[in-house]
C-alpha positions as CSV (number, residue, x, y, z in Angstrom):
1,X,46.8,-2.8,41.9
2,X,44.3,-6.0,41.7
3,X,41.5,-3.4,41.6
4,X,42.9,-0.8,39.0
5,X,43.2,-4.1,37.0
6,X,40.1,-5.0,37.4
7,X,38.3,-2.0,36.7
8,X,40.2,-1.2,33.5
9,X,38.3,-1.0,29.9
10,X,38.4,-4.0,27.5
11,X,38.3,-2.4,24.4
12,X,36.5,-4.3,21.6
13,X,36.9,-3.8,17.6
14,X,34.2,-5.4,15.4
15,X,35.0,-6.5,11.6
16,X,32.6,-7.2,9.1
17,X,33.2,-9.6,6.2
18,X,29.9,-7.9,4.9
19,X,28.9,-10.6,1.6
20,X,29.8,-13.5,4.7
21,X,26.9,-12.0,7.2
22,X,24.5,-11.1,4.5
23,X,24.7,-15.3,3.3
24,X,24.7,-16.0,7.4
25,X,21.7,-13.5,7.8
26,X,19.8,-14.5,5.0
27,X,20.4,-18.2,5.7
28,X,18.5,-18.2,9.4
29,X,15.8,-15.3,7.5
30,X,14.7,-17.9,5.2
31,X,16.1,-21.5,5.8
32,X,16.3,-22.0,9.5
33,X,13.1,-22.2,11.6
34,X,14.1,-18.5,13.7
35,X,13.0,-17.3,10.1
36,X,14.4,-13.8,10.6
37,X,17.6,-11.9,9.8
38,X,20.6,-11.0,12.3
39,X,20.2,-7.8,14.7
40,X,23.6,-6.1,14.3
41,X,22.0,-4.2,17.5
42,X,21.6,-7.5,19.3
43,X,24.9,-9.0,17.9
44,X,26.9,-6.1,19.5
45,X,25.1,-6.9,22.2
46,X,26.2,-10.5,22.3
47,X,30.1,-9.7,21.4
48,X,29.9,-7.8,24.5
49,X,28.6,-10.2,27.4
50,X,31.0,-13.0,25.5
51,X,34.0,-10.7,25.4
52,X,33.3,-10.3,29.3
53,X,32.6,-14.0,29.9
54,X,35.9,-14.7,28.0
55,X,38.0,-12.3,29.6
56,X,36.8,-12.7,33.1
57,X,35.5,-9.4,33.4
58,X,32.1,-7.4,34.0
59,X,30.5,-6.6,30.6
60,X,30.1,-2.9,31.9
61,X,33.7,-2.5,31.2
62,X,33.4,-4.3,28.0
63,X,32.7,-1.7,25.3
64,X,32.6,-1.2,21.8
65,X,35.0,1.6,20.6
66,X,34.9,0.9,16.8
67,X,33.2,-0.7,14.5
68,X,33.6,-1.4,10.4
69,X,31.4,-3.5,7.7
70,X,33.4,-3.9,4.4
71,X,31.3,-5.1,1.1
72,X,31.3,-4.6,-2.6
73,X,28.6,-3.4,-4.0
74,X,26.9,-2.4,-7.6
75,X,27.1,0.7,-8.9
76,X,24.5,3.0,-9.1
77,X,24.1,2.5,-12.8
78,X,24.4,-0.9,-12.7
79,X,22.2,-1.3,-9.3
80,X,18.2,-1.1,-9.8
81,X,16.0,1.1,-7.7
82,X,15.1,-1.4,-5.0
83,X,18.7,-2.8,-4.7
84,X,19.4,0.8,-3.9
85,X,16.6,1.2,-1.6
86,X,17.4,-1.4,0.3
87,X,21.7,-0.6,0.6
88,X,20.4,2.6,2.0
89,X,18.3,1.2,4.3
90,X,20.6,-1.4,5.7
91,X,23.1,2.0,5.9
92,X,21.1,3.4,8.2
93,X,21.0,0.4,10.2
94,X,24.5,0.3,10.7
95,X,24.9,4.3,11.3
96,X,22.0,4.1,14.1
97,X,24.8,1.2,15.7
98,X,27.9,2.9,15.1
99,X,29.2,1.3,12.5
100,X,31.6,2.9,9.7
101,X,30.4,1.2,6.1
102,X,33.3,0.6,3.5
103,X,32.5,-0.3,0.2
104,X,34.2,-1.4,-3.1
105,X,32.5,-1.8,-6.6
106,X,31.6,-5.2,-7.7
107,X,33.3,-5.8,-10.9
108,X,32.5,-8.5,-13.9
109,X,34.9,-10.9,-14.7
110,X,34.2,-12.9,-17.3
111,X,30.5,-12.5,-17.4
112,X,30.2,-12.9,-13.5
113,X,30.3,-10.7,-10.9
114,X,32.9,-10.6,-8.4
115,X,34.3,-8.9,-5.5
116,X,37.8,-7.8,-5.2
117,X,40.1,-6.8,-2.8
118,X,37.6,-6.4,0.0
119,X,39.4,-8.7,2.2
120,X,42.9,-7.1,1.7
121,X,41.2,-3.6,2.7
122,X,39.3,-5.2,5.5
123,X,42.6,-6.9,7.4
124,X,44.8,-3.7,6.0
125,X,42.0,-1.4,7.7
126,X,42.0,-3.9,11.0
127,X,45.4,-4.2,11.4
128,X,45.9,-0.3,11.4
129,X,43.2,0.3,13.5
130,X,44.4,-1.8,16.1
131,X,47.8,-0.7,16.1
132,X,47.1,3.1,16.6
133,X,43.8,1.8,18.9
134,X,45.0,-0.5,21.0
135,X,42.4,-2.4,20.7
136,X,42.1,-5.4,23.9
137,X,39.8,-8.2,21.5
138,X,39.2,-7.7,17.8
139,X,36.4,-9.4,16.5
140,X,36.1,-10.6,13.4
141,X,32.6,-12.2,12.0
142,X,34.5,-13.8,8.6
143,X,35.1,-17.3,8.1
144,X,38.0,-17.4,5.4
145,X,41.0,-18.8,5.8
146,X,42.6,-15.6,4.1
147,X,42.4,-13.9,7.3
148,X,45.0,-15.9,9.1
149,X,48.2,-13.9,7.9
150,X,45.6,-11.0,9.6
151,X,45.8,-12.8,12.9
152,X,49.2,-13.4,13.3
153,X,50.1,-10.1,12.8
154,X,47.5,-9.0,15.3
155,X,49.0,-11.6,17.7
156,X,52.6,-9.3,18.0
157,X,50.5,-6.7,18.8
158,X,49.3,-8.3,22.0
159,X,45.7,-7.7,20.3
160,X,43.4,-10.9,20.9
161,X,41.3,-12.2,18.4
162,X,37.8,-13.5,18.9
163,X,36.1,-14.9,15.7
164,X,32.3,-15.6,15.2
165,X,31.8,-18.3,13.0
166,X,28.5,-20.1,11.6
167,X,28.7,-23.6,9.9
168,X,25.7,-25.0,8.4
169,X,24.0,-26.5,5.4
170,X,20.1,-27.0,4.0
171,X,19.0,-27.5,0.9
172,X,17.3,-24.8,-1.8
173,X,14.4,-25.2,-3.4
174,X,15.9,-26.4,-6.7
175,X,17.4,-29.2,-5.2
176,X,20.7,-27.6,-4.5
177,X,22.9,-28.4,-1.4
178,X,24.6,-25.6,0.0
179,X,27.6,-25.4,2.6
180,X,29.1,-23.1,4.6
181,X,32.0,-23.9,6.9
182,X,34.4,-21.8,8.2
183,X,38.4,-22.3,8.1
184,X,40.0,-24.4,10.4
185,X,43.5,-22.8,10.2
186,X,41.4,-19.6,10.8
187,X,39.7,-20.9,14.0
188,X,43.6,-21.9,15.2
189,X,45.3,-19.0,14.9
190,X,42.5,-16.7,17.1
191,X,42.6,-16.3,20.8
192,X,38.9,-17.1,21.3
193,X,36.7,-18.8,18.7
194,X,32.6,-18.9,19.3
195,X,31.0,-21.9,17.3
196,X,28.1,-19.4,16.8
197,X,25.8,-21.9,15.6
198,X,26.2,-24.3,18.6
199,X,25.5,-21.5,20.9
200,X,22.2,-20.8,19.2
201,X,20.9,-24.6,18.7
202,X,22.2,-25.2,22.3
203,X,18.2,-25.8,23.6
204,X,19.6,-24.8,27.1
205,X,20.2,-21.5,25.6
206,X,18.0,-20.9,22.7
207,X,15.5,-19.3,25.2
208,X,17.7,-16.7,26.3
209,X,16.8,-13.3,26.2
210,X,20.2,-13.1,24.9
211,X,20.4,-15.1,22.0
212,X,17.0,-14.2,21.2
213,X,18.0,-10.9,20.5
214,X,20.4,-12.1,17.8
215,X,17.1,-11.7,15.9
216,X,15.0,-8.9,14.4
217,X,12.0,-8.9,16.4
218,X,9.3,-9.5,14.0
219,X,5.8,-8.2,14.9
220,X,3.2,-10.6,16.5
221,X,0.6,-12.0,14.6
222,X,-2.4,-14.1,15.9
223,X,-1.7,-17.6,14.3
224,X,-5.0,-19.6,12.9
225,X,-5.6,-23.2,11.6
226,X,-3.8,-24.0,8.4
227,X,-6.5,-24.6,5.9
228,X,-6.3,-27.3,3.4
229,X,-5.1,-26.2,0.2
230,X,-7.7,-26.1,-3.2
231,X,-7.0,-27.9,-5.9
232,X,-7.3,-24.0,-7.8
233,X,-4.2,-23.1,-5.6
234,X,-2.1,-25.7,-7.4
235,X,-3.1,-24.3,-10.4
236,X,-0.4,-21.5,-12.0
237,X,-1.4,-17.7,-11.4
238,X,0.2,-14.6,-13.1
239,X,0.0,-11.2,-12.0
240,X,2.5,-8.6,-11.4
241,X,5.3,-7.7,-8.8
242,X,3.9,-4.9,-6.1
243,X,6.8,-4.5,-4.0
244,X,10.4,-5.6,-3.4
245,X,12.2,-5.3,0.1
246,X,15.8,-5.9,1.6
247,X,17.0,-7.8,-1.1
248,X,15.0,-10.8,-0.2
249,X,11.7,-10.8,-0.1
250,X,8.6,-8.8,-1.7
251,X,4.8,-8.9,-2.5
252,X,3.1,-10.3,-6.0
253,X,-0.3,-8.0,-6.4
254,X,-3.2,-10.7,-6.0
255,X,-6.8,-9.5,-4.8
256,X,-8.1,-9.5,-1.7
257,X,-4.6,-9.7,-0.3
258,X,-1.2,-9.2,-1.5
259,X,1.2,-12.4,-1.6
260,X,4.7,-12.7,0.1
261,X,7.3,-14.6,-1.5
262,X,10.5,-14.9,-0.2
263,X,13.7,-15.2,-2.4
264,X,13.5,-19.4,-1.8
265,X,10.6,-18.9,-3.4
266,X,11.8,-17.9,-6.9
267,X,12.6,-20.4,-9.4
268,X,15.5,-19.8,-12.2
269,X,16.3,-16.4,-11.5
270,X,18.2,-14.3,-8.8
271,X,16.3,-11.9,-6.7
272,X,18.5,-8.9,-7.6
273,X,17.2,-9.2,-11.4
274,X,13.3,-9.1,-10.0
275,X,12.0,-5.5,-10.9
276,X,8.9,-3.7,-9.7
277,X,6.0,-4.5,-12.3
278,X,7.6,-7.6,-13.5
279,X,5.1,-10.2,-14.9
280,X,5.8,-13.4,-12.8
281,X,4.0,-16.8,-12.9
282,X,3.5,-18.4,-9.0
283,X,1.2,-21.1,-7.0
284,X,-0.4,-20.3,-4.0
285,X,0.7,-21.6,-0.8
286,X,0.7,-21.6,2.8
287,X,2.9,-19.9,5.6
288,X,3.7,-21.3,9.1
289,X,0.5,-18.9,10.4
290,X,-1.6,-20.0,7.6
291,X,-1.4,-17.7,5.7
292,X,-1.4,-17.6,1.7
293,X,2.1,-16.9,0.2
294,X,3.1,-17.6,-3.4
295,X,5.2,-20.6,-4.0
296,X,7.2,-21.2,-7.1
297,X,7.5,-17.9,-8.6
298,X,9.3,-17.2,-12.2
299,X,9.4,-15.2,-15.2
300,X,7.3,-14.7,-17.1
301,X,7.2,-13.0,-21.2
302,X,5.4,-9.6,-20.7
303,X,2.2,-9.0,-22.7
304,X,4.2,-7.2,-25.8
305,X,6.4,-10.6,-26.2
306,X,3.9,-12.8,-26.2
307,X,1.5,-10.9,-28.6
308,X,4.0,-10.2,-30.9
309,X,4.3,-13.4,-33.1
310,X,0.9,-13.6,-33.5
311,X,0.6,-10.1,-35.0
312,X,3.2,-11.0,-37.4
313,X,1.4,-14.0,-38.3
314,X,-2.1,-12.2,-39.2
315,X,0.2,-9.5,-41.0
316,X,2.1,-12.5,-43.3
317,X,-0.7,-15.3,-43.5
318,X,2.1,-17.3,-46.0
């Protein structure tokens, strides 16, 4: 009987908060040193071998029988051509893994835009799933205490509850100090919690071909000598968006070489308003290899707005 035991499936459910992994992904892309987003290939990856380490069990029998990311989204009218681009893209990132994308519209509520009713559908959605699934350990990468009602429900059903959470802070380049931390009650209530953040500073660990393949593997570039920067790079430029990718990062036109920017980059405006072609004013700077990036980049008044008022004044010299 000890060996049937033993060789029986653990069968895992993964939950997406969506808008919580984006700001978790986007936070070690382009705040923490890792500077790259979260592999949902390597994640599942992860959920498995700790599922297994939790449960006392080889990971081979720890497998991943369903899988669901829940975010709001803009419409299609509302939503520019990259912002689409880059949804689709991400879609096909979560098909190639298995996972079943959910989305609600993003709605305006007095001037700003909101999401609503995402987490109802997401523990509504969980809860039924794991009832008719029988799922062994639901995981759930959300960090809102909203959840908890969630848990307990999943509790009766035997169902145990592994949470990923991330706390951390930094500041943005405006000065602003952000914080994420996730609910206590929440981190009570579940059966195992991972302190995902600890695990990944742990410098016993952070070597790991494991928790190194929490991360897009970026390609390998051959690092050279920072130079020191001109005086000329101080100096304001303006030239004209190329590019836009993933919804946080794109390329300023600039001869010999293209610039990156990255959305820490931008100054008074949000990345989703940014729009191929867009006049933008920047500073030159330099990357970790070296490299020149532009630093600082805003808005700018395109050519038409700026030659305007002085038309009017040669037309009316009074």
């Amino acid at each position: 009987m000890s060996n049937e035991k033993d060789r029986k499936l653990t069968r895992i459910g993964v939950f997406y908060d969506g808008n919580y992994f984006y700001h978790v992904s986007t936070y070690y892309n382009c705040y923490h040193s890792r500077k790259s987003r979260i592999s949902v290939a390597g994640l599942h990856e992860f959920i498995r071998n700790q599922v297994a380490q939790e449960e006392g069990t080889d990971v081979r029998l720890c497998q991943i029988v369903d899988s669901h990311y829940f975010r709001g989204r803009l419409s299609a009218r509302e939503a520019n051509y990259t912002q689409l681009y880059n949804e689709r893209a991400f879609d096909d990132i979560l098909m190639s893994e298995g996972v079943i994308t959910h989305y609600l519209p993003i709605k305006s509520w007095a001037g700003k835009r909101e999401e609503k009713g995402i987490d109802v559908w997401l523990a509504l959605e969980a809860f039924e799933l794991a009832y008719y699934k029988r799922f062994s350990v639901l995981v759930l990468i959300a960090c809102d205490g909203d959840y908890v009602p969630l848990i307990r429900k999943l509790n009766t059903l035997g169902t145990r509850v592994m949470v990923l959470s991330w706390d951390f802070e930094y500041v943005k380049d405006d000065g602003q100090s952000m914080v994420t931390r996730t609910s206590q009650d929440l981190l009570e209530e579940v059966t195992y919690p991972v302190a995902m953040h600890e695990i990944i500073e742990n410098r016993v660990r952070k070597n790991e071909p494991l928790i190194n393949n929490l991360f897009v593997t970026k390609k390998p570039t051959e690092k050279i000598s920072t130079p020191a920067t001109s005086e000329s790079d101080s100096l304001p430029k303006t030239s004209t968006i190329l590019n836009l990718h993933k919804g946080y990062y794109g390329f300023i036109k600039y001869p010999p070489n293209n610039l990156y920017f990255c959305t820490t980059d931008l100054v008074d405006i949000d990345f989703n308003d940014l729009e191929q072609g867009a006049s933008v004013q920047f500073t030159i700077g330099k990357n970790i290899e070296g490299k020149d990036v532009a630093k600082n980049v805003k808005l700018v008044e395109s050519v038409d707005e700026q030659v305007l008022p002085v038309q009017k004044k040669k037309n009316n010299p009074d």
